[in-house]
C-alpha positions, 0 to 999 in steps of 0.5 A: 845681181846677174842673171843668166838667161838660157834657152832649152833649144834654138827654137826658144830664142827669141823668147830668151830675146825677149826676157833678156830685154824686159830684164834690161829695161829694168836695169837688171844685168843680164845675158843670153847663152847663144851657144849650142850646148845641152841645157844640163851643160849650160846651167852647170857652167853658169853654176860655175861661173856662181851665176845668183840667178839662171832663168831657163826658158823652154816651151812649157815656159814660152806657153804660159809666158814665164820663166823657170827660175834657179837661184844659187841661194834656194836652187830650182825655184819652178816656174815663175811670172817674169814680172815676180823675177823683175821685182824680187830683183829691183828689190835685192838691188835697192836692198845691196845699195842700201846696205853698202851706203 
């Protein structure tokens, strides 16, 4: 599993920062988009680089302390705790481990 975390603007990097650490932490493989793109142009590349999860983070999300999540198999998913995020994934990870034993 990869996610890719992109933030709306610079004034929200910190908090991709921050989500980048949590999904880390929790052995999640995960990076940041630094760059100064629009955020249309940042989710269409990861979309082409066939991301299965892209997390966006904005003020709206940094306010109420989420993430707004896409995944490639359900799309634009709204905001969700980052915590849901962290466990859905540990699970599909034991999942895929489990599957390829």
């Amino acid at each position: 599993v990869q996610v890719k975390v992109l933030p709306i603007s610079d004034k929200y990097m910190d908090y991709a920062q921050s989500v980048l650490n949590k999904l880390t932490e929790a052995g999640i493989r995960a990076e940041v988009d630094t760059r100064a793109e629009k955020i249309g142009y940042k989710i269409r590349e990861a979309r082409n680089e066939r991301v299965p999860y892209i997390i966006v983070v904005g003020e709206k999300d940094q306010e109420a302390n989420k993430v707004s999540l896409r995944s490639r198999k359900n799309g634009e998913e709204g905001q969700v705790d980052l915590k849901d995020v962290i466990a859905r994934l540990q699970k599909e990870i034991e999942t895929r481990a489990l599957d390829e034993a």
